[in-house]
MOPAC internal coordinates of N, CA, C and O (Angstrom, degrees):
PM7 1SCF
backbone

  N    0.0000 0     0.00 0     0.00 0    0    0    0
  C    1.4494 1     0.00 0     0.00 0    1    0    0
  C    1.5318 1   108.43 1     0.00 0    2    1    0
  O    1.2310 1   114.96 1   -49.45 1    3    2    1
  N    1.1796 1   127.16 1   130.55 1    3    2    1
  C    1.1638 1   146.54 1  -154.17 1    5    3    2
  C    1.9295 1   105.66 1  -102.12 1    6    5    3
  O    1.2310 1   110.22 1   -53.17 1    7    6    5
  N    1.1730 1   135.96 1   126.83 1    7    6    5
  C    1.2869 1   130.99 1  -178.07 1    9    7    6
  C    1.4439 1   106.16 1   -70.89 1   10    9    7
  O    1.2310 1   125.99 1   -30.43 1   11   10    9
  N    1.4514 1   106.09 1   149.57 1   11   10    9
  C    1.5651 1   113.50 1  -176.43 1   13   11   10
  C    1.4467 1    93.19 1  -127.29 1   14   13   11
  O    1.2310 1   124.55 1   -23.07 1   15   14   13
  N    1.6383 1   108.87 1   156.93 1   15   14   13
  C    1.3779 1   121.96 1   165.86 1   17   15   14
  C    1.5124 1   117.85 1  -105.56 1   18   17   15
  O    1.2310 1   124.62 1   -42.88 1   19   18   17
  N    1.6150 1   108.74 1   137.12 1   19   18   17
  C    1.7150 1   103.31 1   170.72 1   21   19   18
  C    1.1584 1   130.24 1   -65.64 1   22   21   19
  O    1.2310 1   115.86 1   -26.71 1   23   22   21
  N    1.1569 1   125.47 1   153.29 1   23   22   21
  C    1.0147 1   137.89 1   175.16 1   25   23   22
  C    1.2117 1   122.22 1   -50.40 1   26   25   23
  O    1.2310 1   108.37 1   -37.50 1   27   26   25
  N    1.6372 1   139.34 1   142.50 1   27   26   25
  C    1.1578 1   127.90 1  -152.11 1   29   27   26
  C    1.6480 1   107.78 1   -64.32 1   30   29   27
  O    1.2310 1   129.93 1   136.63 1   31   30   29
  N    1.5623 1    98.46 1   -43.37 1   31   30   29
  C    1.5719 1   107.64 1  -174.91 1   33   31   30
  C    1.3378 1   112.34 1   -70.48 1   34   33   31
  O    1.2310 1   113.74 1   149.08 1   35   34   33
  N    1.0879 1   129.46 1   -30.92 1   35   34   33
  C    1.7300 1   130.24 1   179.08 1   37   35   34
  C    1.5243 1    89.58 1   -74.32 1   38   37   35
  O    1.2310 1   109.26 1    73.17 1   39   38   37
  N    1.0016 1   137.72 1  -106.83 1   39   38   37
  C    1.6096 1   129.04 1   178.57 1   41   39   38
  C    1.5278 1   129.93 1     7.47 1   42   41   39
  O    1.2310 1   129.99 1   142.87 1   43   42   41
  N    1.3303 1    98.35 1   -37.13 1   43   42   41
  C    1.7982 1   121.03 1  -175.88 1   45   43   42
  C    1.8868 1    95.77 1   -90.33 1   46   45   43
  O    1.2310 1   122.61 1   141.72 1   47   46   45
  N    1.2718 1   112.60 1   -38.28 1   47   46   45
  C    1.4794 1   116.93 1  -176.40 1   49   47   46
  C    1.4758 1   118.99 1   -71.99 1   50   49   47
  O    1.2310 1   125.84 1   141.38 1   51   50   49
  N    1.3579 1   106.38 1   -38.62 1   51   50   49
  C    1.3438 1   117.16 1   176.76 1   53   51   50
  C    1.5806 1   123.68 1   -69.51 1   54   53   51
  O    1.2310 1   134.17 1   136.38 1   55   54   53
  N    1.3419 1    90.20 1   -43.62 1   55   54   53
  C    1.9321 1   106.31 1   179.68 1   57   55   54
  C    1.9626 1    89.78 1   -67.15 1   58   57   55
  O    1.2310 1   116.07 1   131.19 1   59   58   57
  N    1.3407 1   125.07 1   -48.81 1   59   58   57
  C    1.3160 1   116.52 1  -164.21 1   61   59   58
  C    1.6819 1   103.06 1   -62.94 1   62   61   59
  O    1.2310 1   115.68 1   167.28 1   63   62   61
  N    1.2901 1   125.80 1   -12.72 1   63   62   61
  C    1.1623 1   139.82 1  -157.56 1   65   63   62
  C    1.4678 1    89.02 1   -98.46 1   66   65   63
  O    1.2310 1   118.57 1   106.15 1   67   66   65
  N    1.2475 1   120.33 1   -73.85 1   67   66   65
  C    1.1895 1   112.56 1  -179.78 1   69   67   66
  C    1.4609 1   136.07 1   -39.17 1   70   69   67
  O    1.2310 1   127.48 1   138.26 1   71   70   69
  N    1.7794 1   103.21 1   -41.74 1   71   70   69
  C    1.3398 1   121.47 1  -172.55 1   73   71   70
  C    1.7539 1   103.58 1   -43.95 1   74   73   71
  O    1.2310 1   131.54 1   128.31 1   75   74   73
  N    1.8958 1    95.33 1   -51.69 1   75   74   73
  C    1.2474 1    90.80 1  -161.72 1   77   75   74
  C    1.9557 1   131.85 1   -87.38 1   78   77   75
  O    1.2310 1   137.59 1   173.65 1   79   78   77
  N    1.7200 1    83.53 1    -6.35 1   79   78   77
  C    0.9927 1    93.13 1   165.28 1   81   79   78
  C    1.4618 1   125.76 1   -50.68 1   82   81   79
  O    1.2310 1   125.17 1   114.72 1   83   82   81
  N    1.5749 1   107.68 1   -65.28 1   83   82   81
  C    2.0055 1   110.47 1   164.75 1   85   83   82
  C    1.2823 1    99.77 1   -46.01 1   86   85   83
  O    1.2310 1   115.46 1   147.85 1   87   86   85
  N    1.1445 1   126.23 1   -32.15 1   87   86   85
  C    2.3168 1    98.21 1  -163.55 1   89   87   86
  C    1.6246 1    86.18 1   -75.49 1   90   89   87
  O    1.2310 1   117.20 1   130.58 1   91   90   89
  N    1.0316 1   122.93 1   -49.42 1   91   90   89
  C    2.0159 1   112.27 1  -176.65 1   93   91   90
  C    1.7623 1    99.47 1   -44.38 1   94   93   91
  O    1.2310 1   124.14 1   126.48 1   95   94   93
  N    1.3543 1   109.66 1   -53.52 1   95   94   93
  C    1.4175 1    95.77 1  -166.21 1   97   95   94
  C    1.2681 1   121.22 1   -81.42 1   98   97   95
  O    1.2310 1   122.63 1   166.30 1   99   98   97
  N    1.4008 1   112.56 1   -13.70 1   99   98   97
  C    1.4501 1   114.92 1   153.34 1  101   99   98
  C    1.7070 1   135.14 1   -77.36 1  102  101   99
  O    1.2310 1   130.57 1   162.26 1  103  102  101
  N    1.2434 1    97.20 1   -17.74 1  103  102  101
  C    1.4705 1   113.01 1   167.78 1  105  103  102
  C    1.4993 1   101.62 1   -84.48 1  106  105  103
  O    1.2310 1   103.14 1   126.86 1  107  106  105
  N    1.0542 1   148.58 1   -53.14 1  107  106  105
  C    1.3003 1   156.47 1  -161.79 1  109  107  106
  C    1.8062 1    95.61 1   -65.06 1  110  109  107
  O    1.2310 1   127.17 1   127.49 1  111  110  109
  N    1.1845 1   103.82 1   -52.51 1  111  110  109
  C    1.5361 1   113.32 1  -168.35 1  113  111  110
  C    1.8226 1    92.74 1   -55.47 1  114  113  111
  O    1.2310 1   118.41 1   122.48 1  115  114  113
  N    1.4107 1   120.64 1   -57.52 1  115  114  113
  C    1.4170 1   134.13 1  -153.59 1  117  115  114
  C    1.5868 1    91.22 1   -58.87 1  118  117  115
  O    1.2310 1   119.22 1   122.03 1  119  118  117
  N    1.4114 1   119.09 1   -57.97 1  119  118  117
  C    1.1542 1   112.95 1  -155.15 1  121  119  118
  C    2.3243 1   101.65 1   -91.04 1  122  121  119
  O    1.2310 1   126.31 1  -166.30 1  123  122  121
  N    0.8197 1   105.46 1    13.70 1  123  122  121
  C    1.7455 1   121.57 1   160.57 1  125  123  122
  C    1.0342 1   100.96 1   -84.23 1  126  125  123
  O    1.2310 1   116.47 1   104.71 1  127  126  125
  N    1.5911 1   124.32 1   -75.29 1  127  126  125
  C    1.7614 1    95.98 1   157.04 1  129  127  126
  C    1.3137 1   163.63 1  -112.74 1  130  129  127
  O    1.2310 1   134.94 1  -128.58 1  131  130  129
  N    1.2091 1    88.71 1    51.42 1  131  130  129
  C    1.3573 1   111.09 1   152.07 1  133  131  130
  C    1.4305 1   132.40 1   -76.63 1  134  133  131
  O    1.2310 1   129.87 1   146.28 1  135  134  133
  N    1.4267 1    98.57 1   -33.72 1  135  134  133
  C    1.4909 1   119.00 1   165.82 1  137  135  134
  C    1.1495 1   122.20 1   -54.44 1  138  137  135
  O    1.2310 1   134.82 1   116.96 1  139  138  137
  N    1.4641 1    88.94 1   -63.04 1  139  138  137
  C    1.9720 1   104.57 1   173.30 1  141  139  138
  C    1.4336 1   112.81 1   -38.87 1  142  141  139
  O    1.2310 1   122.66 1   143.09 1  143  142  141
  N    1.4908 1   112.51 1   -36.91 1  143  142  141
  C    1.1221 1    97.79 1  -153.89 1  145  143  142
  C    1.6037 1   117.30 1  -108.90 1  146  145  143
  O    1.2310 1   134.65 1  -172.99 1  147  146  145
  N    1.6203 1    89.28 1     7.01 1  147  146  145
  C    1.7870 1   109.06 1   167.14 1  149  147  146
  C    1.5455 1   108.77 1   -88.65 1  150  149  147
  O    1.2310 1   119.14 1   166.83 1  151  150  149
  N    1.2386 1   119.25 1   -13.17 1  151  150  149
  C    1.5759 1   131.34 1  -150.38 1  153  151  150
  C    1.6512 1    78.15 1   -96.17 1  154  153  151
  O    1.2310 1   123.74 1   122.20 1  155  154  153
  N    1.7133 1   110.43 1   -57.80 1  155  154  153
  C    1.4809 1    82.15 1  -174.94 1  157  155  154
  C    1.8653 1   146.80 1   -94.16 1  158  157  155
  O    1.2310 1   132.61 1  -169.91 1  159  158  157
  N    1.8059 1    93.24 1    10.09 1  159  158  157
  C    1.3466 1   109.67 1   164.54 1  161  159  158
  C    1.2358 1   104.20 1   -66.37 1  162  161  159
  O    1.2310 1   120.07 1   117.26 1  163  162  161
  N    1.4505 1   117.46 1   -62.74 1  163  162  161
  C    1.8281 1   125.06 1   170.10 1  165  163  162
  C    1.8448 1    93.56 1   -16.68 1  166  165  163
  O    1.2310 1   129.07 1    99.58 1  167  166  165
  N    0.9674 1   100.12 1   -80.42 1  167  166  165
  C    1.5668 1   106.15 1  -156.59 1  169  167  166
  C    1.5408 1   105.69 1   -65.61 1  170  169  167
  O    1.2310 1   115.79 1   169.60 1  171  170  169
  N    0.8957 1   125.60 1   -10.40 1  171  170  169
  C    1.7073 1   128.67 1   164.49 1  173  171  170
  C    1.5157 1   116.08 1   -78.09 1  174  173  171
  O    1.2310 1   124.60 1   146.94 1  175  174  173
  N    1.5429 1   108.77 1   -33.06 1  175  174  173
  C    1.2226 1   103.16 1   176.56 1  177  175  174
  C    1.4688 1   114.74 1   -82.89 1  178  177  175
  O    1.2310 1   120.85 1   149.11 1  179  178  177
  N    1.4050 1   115.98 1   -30.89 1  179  178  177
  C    1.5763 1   122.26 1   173.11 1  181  179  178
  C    1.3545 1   110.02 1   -37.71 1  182  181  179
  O    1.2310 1   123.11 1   132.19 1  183  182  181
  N    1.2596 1   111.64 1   -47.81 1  183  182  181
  C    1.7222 1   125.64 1  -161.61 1  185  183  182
  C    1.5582 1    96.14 1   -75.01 1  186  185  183
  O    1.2310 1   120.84 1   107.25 1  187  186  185
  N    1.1197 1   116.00 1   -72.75 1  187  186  185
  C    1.6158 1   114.04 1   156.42 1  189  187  186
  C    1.5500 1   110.00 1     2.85 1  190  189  187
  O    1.2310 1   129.54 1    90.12 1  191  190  189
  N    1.4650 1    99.22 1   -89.88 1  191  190  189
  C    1.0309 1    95.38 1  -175.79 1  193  191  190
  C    1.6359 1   143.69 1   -71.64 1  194  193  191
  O    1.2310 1   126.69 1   175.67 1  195  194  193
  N    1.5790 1   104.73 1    -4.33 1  195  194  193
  C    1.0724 1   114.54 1   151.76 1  197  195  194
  C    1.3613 1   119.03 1   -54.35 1  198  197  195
  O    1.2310 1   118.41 1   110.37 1  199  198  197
  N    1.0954 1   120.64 1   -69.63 1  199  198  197
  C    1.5501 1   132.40 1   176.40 1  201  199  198
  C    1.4775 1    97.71 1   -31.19 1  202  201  199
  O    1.2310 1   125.67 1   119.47 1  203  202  201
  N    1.6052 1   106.72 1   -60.53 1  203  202  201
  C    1.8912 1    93.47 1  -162.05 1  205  203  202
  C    1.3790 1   110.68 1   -48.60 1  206  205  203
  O    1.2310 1   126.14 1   125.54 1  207  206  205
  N    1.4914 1   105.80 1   -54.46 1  207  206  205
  C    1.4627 1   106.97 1  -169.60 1  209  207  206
  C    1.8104 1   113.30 1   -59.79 1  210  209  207
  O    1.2310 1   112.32 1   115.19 1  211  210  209
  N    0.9459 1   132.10 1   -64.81 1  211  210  209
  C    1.6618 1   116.49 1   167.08 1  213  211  210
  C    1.6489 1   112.69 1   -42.74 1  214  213  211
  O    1.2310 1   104.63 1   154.49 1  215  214  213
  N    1.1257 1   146.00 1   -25.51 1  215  214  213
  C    1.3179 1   138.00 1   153.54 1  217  215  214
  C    2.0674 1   105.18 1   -47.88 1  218  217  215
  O    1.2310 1   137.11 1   119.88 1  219  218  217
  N    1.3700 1    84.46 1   -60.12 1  219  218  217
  C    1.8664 1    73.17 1  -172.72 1  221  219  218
  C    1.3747 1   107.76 1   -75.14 1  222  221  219
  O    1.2310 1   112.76 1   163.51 1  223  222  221
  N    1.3232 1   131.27 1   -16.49 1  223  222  221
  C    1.4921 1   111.54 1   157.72 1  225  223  222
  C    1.4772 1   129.53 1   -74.33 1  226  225  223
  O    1.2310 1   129.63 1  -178.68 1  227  226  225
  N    1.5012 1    99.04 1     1.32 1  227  226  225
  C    1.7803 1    85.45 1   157.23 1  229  227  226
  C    1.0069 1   101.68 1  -115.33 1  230  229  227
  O    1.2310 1   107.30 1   167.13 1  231  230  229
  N    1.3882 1   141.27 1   -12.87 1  231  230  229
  C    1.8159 1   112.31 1   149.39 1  233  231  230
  C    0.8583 1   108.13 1   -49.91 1  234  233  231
  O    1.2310 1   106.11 1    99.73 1  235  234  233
  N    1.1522 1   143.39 1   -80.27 1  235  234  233
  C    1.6885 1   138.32 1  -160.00 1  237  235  234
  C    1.3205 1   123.41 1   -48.29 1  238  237  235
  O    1.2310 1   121.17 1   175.19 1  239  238  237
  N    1.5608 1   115.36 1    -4.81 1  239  238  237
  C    1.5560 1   129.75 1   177.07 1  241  239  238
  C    1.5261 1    94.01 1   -83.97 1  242  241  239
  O    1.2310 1   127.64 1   118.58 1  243  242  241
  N    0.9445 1   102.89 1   -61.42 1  243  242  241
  C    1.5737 1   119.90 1  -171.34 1  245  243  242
  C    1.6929 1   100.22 1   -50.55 1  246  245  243
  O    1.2310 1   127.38 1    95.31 1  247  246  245
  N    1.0657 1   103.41 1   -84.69 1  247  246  245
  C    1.6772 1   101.98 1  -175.48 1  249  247  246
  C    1.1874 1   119.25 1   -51.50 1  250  249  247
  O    1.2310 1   118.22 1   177.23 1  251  250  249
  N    1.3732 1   121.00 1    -2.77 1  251  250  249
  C    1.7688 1   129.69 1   175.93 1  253  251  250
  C    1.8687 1    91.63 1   -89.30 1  254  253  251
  O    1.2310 1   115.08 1   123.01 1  255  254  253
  N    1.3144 1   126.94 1   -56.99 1  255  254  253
  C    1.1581 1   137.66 1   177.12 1  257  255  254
  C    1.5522 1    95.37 1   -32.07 1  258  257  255
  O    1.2310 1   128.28 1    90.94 1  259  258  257
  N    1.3698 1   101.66 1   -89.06 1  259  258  257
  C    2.0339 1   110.63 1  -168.79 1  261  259  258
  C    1.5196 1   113.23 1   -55.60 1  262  261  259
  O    1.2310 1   117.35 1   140.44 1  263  262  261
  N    1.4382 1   122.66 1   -39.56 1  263  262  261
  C    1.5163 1   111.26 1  -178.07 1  265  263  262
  C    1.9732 1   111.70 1  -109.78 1  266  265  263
  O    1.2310 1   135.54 1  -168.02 1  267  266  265
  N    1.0062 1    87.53 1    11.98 1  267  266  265
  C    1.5113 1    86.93 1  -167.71 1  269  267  266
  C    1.2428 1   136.85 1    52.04 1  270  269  267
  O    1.2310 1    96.79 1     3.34 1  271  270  269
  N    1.4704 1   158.71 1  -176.66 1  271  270  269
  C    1.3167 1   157.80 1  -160.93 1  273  271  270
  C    1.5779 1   110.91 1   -50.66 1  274  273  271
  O    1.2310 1   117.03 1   -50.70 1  275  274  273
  N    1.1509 1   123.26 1   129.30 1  275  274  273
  C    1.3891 1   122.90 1   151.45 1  277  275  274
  C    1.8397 1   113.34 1   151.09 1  278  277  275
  O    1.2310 1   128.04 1    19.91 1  279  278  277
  N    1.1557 1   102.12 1  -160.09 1  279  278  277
  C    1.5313 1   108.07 1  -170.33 1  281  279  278
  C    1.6093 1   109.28 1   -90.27 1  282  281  279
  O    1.2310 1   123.47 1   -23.49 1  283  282  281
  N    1.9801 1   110.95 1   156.51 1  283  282  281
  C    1.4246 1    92.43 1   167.81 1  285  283  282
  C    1.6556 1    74.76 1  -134.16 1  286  285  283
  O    1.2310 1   132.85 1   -18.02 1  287  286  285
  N    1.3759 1    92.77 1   161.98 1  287  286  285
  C    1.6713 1   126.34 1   157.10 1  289  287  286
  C    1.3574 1   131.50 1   -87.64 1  290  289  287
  O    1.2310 1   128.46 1  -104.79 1  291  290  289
  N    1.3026 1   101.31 1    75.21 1  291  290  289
  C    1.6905 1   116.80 1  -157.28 1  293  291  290
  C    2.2092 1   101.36 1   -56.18 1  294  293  291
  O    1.2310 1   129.70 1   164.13 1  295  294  293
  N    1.1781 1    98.90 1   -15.87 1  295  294  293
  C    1.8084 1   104.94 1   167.26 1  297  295  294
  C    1.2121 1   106.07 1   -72.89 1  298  297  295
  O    1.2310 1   105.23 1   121.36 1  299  298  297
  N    1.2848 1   144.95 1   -58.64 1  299  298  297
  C    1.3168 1   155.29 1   178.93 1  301  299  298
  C    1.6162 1   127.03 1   -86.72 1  302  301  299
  O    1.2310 1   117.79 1   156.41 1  303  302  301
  N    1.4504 1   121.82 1   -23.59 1  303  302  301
  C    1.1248 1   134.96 1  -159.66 1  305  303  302
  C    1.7464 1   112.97 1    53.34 1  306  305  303
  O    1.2310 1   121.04 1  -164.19 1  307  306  305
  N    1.2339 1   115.62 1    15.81 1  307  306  305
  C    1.6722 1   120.62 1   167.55 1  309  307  306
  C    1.8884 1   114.84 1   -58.70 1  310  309  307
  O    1.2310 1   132.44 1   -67.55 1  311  310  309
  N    0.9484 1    93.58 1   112.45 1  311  310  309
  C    1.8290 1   115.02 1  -170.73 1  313  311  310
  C    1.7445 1    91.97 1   -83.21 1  314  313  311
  O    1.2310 1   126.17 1   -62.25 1  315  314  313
  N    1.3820 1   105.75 1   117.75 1  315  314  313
  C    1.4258 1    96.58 1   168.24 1  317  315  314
  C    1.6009 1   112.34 1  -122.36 1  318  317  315
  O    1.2310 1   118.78 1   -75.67 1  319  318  317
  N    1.3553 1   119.93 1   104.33 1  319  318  317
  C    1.3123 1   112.16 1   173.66 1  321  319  318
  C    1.9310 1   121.16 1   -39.93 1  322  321  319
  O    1.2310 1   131.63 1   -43.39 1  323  322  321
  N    1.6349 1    95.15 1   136.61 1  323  322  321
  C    1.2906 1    98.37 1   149.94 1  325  323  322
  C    1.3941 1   154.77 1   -47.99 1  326  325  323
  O    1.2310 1   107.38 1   -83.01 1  327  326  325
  N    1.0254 1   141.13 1    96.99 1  327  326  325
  C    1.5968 1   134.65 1  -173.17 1  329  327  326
  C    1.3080 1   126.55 1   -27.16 1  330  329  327
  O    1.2310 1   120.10 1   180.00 1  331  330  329

């Protein structure tokens, strides 16, 4: 069996086929990490905010300690006892 050559247009179809095949898998790849790398700000800020919130629960221990029960006015810092 003797080798044959493609046709100009099948040759041209296939390579166009190919081309775009890599840009999907290079686009696909880009935005994998991109993901990754939103997934782990996400999770940096979680912790963040873990932290904040146990920080203000020991202020609020504390200032429950010295003024006892009630509201503050974080605009003013006005402490208003509980009823």
């Amino acid at each position: 069996m003797s080798n044959k050559t493609l046709k100009k247009g099948e040759l041209g179809s296939l390579r166009e086929i190919n081309k775009r095949n890599q840009e999907l898998y290079y686009n696909i790849g880009k935005l994998v990490t991109t993901k990754d790398q939103i997934d782990e700000q996400v999770s940096k800020f979680y912790s963040e905010l873990k932290e904040l919130e146990e920080e203000q629960e020991v202020m609020f221990t504390r200032i429950k300690e010295e003024y006892g029960e009630g509201n503050i006015n974080l605009e003013t810092g006005e402490f208003t006892p509980s009823k």
